[in-house]
N, C-alpha and C positions, 0 to 999 in steps of 0.2 A: 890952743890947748883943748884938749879933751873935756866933755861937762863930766860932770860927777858920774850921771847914770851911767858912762860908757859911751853914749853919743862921739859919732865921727864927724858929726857935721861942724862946721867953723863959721867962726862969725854973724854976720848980718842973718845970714840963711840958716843958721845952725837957731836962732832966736825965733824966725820964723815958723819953721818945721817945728819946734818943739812940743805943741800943741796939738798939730796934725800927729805925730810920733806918738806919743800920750791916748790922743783918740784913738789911733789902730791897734793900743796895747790895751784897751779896753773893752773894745770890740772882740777882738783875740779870746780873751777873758769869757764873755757871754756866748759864745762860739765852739768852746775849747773841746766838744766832743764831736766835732762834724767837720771833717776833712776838707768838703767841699767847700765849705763856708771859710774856711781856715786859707787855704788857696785862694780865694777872693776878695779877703780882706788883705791878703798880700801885694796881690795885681792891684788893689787899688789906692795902697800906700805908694807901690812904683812910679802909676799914672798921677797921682800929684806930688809926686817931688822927692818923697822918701830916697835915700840912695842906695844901690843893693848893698853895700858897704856899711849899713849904720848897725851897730855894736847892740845899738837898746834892743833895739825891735827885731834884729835877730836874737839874740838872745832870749826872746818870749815867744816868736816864734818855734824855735826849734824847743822849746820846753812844753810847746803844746801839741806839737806833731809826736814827740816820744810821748807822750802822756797819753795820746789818744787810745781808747780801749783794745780795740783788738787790730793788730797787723799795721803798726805806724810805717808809712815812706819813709825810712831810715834813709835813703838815697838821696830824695830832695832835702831831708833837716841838716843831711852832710855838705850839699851845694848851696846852702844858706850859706852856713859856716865857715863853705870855702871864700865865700863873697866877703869875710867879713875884714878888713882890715888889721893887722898887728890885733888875733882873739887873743885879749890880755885879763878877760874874765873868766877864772876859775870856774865858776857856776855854769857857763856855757859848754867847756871841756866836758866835765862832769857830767850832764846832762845827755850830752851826746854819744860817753860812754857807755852812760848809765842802759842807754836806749838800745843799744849793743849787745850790752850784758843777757835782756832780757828778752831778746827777739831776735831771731831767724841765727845769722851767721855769727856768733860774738867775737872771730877775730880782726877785724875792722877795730874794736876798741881796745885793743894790745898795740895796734899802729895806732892810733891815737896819742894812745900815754908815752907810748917812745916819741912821737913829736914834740907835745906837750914837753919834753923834757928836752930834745934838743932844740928847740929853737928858743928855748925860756923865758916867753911867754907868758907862762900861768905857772905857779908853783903847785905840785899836787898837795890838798888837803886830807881831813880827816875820811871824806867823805869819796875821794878818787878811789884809795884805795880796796874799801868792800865792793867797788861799784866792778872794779877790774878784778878781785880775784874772785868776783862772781861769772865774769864770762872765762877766765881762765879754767875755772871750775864745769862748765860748761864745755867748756874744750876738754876736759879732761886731759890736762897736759901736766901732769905733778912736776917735770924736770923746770918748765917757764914758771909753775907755780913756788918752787925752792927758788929760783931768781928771784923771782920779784917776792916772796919774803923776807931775803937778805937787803932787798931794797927799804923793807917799812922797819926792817931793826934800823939800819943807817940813819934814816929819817926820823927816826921818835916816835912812830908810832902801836908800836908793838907792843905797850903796855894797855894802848885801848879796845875796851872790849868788844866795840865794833869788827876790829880789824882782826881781832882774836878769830872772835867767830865765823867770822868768812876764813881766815886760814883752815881753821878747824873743819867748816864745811867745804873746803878746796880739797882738803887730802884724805876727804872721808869720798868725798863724789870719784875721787880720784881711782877710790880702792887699796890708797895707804892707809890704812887702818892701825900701822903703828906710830905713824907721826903723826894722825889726827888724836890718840890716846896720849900723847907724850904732850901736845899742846894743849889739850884740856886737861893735864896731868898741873901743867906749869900755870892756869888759870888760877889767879887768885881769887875772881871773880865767876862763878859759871852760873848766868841765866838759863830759861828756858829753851832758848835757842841753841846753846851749847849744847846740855843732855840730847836735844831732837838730834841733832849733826850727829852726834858720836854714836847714839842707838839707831838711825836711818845707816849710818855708813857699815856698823856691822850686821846690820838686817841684808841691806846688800849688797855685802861682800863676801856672803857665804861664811858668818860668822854668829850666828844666830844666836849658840849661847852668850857666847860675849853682851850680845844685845840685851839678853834677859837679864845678865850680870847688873850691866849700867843700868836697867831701869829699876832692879832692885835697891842700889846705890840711891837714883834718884827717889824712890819711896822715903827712903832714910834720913834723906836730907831734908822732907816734907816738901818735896815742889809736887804741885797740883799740873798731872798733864794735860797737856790740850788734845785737838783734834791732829795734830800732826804726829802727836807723840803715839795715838794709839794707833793711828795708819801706821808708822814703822812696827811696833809691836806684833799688831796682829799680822803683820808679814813675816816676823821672825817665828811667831807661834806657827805657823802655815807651815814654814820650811821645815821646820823640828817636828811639827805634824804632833804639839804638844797643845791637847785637846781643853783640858782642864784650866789648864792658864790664860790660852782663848776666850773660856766661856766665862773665867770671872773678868774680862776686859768687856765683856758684851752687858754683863752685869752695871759694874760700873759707867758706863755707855748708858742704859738705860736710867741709871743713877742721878748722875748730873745732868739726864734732860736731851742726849746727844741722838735720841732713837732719827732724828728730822736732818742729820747730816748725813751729804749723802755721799761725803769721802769714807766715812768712819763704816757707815752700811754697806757699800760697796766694797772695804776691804776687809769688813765681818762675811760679809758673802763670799768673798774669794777664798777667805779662812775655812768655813765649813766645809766647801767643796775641797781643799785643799785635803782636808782631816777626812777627806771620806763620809763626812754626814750631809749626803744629798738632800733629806728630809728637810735637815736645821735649814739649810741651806733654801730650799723651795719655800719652806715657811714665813724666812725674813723676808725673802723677796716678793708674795705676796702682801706682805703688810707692808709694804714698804710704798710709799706714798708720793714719792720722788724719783721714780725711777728715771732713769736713763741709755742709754746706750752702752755705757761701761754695765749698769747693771744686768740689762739681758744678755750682753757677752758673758759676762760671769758666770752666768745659769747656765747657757748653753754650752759655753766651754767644761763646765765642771761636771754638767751632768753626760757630756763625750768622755771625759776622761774618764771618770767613775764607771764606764760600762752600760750607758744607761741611754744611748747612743739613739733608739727608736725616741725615747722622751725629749733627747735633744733637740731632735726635726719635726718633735710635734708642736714644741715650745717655740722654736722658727716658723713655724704658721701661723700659732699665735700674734708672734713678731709683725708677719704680713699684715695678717687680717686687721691689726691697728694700725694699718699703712705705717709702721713705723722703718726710715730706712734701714738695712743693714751696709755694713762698711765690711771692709778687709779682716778686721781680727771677727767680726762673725763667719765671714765663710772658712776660717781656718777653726773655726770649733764644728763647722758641719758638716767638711771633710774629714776632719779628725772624725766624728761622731761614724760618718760610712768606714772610715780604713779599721776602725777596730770593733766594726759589727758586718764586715764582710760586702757589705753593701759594694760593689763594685757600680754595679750599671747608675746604681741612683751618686754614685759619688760624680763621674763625669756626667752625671746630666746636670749636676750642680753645680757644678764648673761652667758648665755653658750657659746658665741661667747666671752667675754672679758676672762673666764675661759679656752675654750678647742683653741680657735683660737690664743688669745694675750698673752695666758701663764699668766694673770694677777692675781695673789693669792687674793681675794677676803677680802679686810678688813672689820671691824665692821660696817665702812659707809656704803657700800655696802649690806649685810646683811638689816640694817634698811630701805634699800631703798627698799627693796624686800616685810619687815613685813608694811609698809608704802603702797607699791602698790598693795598689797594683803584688809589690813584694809582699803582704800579708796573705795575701789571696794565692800565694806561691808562683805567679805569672812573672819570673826573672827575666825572661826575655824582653818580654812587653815591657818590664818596668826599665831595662835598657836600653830596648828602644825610644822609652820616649825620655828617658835622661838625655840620650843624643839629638830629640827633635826638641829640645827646649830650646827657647828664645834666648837665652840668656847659661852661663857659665854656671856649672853646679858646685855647691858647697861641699865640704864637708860632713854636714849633717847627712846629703841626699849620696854621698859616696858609699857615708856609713849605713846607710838604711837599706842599701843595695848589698851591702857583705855582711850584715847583719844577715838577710832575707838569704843569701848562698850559704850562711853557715848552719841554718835551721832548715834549710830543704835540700842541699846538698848540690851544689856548684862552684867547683876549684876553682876552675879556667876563671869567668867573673870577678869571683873573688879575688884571686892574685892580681887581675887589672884594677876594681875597685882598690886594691891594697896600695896600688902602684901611685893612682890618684889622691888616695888621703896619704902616701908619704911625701909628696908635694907638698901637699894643704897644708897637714897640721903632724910633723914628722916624729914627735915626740910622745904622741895619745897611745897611751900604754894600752887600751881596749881594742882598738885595732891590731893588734901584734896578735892579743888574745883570744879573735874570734877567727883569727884566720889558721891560727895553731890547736884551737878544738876544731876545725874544719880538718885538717889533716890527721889528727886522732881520732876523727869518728871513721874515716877511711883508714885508720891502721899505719899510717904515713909518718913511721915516728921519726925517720931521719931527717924528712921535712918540718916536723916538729922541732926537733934538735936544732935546724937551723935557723926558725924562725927565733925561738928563744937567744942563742947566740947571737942575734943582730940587734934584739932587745939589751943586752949585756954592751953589746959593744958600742951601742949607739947613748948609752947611761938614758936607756929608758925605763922607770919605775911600774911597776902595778901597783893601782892603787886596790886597797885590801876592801872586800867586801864590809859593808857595818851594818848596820840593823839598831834603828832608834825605836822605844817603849818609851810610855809616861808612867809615873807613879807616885801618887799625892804633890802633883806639881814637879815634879823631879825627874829628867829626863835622861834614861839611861843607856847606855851606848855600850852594843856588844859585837866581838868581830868575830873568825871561824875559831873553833876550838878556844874560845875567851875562858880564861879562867882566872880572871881579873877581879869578878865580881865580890864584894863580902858574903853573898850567897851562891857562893858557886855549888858549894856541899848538896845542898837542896835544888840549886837548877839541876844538876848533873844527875839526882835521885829522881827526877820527874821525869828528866827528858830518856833515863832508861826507863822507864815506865811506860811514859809514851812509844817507845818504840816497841815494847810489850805490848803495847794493846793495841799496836798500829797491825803488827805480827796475825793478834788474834783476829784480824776483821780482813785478812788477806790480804796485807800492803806486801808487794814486793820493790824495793830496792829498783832505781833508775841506774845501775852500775854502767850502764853503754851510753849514759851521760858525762861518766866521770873521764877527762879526758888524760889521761897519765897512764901509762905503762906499767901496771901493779898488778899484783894478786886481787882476786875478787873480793876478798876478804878487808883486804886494804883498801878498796873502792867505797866499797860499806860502812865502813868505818868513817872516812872523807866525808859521804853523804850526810852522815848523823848529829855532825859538829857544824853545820853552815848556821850561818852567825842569826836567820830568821827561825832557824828552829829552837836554837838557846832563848832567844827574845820569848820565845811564846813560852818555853818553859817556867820562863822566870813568871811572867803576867798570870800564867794557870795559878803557882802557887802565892801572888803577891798579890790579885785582883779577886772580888767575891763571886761565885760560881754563876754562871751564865751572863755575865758581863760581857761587854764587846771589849775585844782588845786592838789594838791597833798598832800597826808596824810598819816603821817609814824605811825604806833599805834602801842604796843608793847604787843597787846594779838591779840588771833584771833578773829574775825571780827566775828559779832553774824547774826544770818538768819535776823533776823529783821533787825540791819541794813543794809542788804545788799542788801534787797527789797527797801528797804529806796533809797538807793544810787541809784540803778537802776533809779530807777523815779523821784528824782532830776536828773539827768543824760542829763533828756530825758524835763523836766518840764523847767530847766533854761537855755538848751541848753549847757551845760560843760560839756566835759571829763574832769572825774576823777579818778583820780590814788590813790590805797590804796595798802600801804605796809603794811601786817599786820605780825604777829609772824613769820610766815611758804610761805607767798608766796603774789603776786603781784595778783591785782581785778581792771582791767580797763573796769574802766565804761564809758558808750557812747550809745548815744539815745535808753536808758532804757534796756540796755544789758551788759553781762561782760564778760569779755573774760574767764571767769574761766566755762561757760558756765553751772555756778550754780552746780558745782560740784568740792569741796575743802573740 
């Protein structure tokens, strides 16, 4: 018979061994963060007698190989396991799972638990459960993850709030953001760990107010959040590009003592840059005492996006000069920094220094940053040519960066092949139908228009509507073309004929060979006037106090017209104004923008 611990040994020899057994799980113990040692104490339980087969000493084994800090042999703690005779300990299973869940591949431990179940062995516990729908969660596979839910109703365990929570954080990592609401809906109990799952899952799922929503909720309920809680925050505040909310989380931040974390500063910095305050932004990150790698990405990245592109390659010098390395998401901030400052020649010299000097194998981002600073520069050809000399298959992104770049310097023929390629890729992306149908409007091609629209119709493809996000005393408001939705539309609508009066008086003329539709000039002009960022600034002129910066998050790119527009409110009401649009940051300031009319 089996001894208590699980030991396979029997008899005479099984009494013998048990001391030596005992000794190597002791040893294990004083050892447990040093791999080497951990493999040596194993070879030496084998050389005197141990059998690969014994239950205890795998078992503690393989609880110290997952356990080890960083990159455990998940491979050899597997071929312990496999060694081990009838594995009828729970806690081994578990373990081995658990190991899975949180390192490299986690579907190995979905085979697992289906073993574990048919050969019936070990029954799964309280403890199997979070341990698997955290690598299922990992896998991002919601349909395996509604199976093995119906699994932990069946079993009993569905009431505890272990199991709650990992479902909760299964269908929020998932991107079901209405079954992870519906199961924190159904919680009788919600910890700290619940609120983080449900406001991380709508931070990123493209759901941001929602996130504000629930942390408002958890205000209410008085739970004190942690440093997890404000990393999703300040990412939801980022995407909403809702300035004020941010800065009283940076407040509190300072409050409780957090200024020395360097999750909550690193995603304070990404917040600033996000909102367009490059300053705030350069500020933290000098005082910031703990820097890192994620932090000077941050800068660099924000201060390219922001237009600010020469600072970002001086602050990568910086970078060198403290022999600090750069990795892959740095050179994709100081390519971006060259494609939207024109920088051509120093972008591929930077290519060939992140290639020949940093050893850095060049991903897909990379690549489009190149067919991005080639097509910005107006160079279609060159940027097609070297889409066809890449090592590797082009995305979507780099199809559309190429029909974007034909639709704003004028090339069909590309375009209609670019079009051909993302109706492969991604056949349903309503901005692609759109840019290839103002490419035939600005040539006057209205039948081809006609028909481009009709395949959008017939193929049940949507355009999504331009919008345009303002803050105001914490309250983030959302306007789209011709919105007249607002409680103050009365008064947006009396400013924004104003402004186009005083737009008149300083010699704005109207971008009407932008408006892409078959109309009266008149009707052009009109079209122009209603776009959903110039309602936004109207509203901010009359809700915000005079010379305030206003800020505006839009979620398409920013048209020539209004960007003449901006310029000369800029300079006409006296405000900096900040526009985040699809692809990049336009700060405006007495009738200028830092993008320096070339985006």
């Amino acid at each position: 018979m089996p001894t208590n611990s699980g030991t396979c040994l029997h008899g005479k020899n099984s009494v013998l061994l048990l001391p030596l057994v005992k000794r190597c799980i002791s040893l294990l113990q004083t050892c447990a963060s040093s791999l080497p040692k951990l493999r040596q104490i194993h070879a030496f339980s084998i050389r005197h007698g141990v059998p690969l087969s014994d239950a205890d000493m795998g078992k503690h084994l393989i609880f110290y190989i997952v356990s080890l800090p960083s990159s455990p042999p998940l491979s050899y703690a597997h071929r312990i396991f496999s060694k081990i005779q009838n594995p009828n300990n729970v806690f081994t299973w578990n373990t081995l799972i658990r190991g899975y869940a949180e390192n490299g591949d986690p579907s190995p431990a979905v085979a697992l638990f289906r073993e574990m179940r048919v050969s019936g062995l070990a029954e799964p516990d309280t403890h199997t459960y979070p341990f698997l729908l955290k690598a299922v969660a990992k896998m991002a596979d919601v349909r395996l993850g509604e199976t093995i839910h119906s699994i932990v109703i069946r079993s009993g365990f569905d009431s505890l709030i272990f199991a709650q929570n990992s479902l909760l954080h299964l269908y929020a990592n998932c991107g079901d953001v209405a079954s992870a609401y519906k199961m924190f809906d159904k919680m009788s109990e919600r910890d700290l760990v619940a609120w983080n799952s449900l406001i991380n899952g709508f931070a990123l799922n493209g759901k941001p107010t929602e996130a504000m929503e629930i942390y408002r909720g958890m205000q209410m309920e008085g739970i004190e959040p942690d440093g997890f809680t404000i990393v999703s925050l300040l990412s939801a505040c980022a995407e909403l590009g809702a300035l004020a909310l941010g800065r009283r989380v940076h407040v509190y931040m300072i409050k409780v003592g957090w200024r020395g974390n360097s999750h909550a500063n690193n995603a304070l910095l990404d917040f600033y840059a996000k909102c367009g305050r490059v300053r705030e932004a350069q500020t933290l990150f000098h005082e910031m005492g703990n820097k890192n790698s994620i932090s000077w990405n941050s800068l660099i990245v924000g201060l390219a996006v922001n237009g600010f592109g020469k600072e970002s390659l001086e602050l990568f010098k910086d970078m060198e000069k403290k022999g600090l390395p750069p990795n892959e998401v740095t050179f994709v901030g100081i390519l971006y920094a060259c494609s939207h400052c024109g920088m051509v020649t120093e972008g591929f010299e930077y290519f060939r220094r992140m290639v020949e000097e940093f050893n850095i194998v060049p991903r897909i981002e990379h690549y489009g940053c190149m067919v991005d600073l080639l097509s910005r520069a107006g160079k279609i050809k060159e940027a097609y040519d070297y889409i066809q000399n890449m090592p590797m298959q082009p995305n979507s992104v780099i199809w559309r960066t190429l029909l974007g770049a034909c639709s704003v310097h004028g090339n069909s023929a590309l375009a209609e092949y670019a079009t051909d390629q993302l109706l492969q890729l991604e056949p349903n992306y309503s901005g692609d139908y759109v840019l290839l149908s103002n490419l035939y409007a600005s040539e006057e091609r209205w039948l081809d228009v006609q028909r481009v629209r009709r395949k959008m119709v017939n193929d049940g493809v949507r355009k999504f509507p331009g919008h345009s996000l303002v803050e105001v005393g914490n309250q983030v408001h959302e306007f789209f073309m011709g919105d007249k939705s607002h409680p103050q539309t009365g008064e947006i609508y009396a400013k924004l004929k104003e402004m186009t009066e005083r737009l008149r008086m300083e010699g704005y003329i109207p971008q009407t060979s932008k408006v892409y539709v078959d109309v009266e000039e008149e009707e052009k002009e009109n079209a122009l006037v209603y776009h959903s960022e110039k309602i936004a600034i109207a509203f901010m002129l009359i809700s915000t106090p005079a010379s305030s910066p206003i800020h505006v998050v839009k979620n398409l790119r920013v048209c020539e017209d209004c960007h003449v527009v901006i310029k000369l409110v800029s300079k006409i009401y006296d405000r900096e104004i900040i526009v985040r649009d699809r692809s990049r940051f336009h700060h405006f300031k007495d009738g200028s923008c830092s993008c320096q009319d070339y985006w």
